[in-house]
C-alpha positions as CSV (number, residue, x, y, z in Angstrom):
1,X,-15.7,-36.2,13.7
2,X,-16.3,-35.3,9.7
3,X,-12.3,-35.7,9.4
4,X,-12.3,-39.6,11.2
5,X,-15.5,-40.0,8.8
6,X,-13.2,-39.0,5.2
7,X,-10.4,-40.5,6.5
8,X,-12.1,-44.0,6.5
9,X,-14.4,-43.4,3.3
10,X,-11.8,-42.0,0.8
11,X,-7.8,-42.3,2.5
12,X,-7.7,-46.1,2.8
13,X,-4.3,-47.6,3.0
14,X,-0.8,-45.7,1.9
15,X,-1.1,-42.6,1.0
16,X,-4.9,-41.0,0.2
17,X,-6.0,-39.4,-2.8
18,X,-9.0,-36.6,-2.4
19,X,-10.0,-35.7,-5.9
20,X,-11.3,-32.6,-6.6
21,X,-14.8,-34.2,-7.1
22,X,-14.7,-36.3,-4.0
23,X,-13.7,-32.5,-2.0
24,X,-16.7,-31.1,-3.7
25,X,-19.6,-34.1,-2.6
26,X,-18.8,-33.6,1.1
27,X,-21.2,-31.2,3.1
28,X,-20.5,-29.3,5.3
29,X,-23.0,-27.7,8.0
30,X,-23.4,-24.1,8.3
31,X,-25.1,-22.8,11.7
32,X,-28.2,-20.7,10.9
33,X,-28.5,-17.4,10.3
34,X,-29.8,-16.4,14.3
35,X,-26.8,-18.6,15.4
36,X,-24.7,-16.6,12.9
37,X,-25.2,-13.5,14.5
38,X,-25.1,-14.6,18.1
39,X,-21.4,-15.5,16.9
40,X,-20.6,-12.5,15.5
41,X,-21.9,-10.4,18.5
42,X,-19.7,-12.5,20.8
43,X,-16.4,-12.4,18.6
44,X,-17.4,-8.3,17.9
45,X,-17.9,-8.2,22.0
46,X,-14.1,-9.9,22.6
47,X,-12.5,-7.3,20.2
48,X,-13.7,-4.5,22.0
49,X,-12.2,-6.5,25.5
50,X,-9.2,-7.1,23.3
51,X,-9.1,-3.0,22.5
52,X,-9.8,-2.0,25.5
53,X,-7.2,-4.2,27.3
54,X,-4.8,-3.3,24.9
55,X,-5.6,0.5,26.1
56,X,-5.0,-0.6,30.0
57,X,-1.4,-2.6,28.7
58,X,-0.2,0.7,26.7
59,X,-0.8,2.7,29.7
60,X,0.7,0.4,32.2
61,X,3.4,0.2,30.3
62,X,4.0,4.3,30.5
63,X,3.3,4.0,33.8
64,X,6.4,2.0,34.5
65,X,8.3,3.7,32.4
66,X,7.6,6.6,34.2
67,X,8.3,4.6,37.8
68,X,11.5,3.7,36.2
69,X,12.7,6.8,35.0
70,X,11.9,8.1,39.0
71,X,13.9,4.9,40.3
72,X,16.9,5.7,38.1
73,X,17.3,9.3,36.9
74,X,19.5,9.5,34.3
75,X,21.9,12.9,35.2
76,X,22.7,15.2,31.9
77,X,26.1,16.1,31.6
């Protein structure tokens, strides 16, 4: 909603110009600290799902290997 908002204030007509000044007077809103860390726990919470998935692929992955190598030996001449 901020981007409809600077669109309309400072990119009027043709082709917009955002100064360097008019980039630095717009504020932007930061979630406190407590709403920080309830982030942080969440995205640290989906890496470890991420790993541990990642874990199950890798040995799913040897497993068919494995099934595949039963399902068409390869004969050594």
């Amino acid at each position: 909603h901020k981007k409809g908002l600077i669109i309309a204030t400072y990119i009027q007509g043709g082709q917009g110009n955002l100064s360097g000044e008019i980039v630095c007077s717009i504020s932007i809103g930061f979630p406190d600290n407590e709403e920080q860390q309830k982030i942080a726990y969440c995205l640290s919470s989906l890496d470890e799902v991420i790993g541990l998935e990642s874990h199950k692929l890798d040995a799913l992955k040897n497993l068919k290997k494995g099934l595949m190598q039963q399902l068409f030996p390869q004969e050594v001449a």
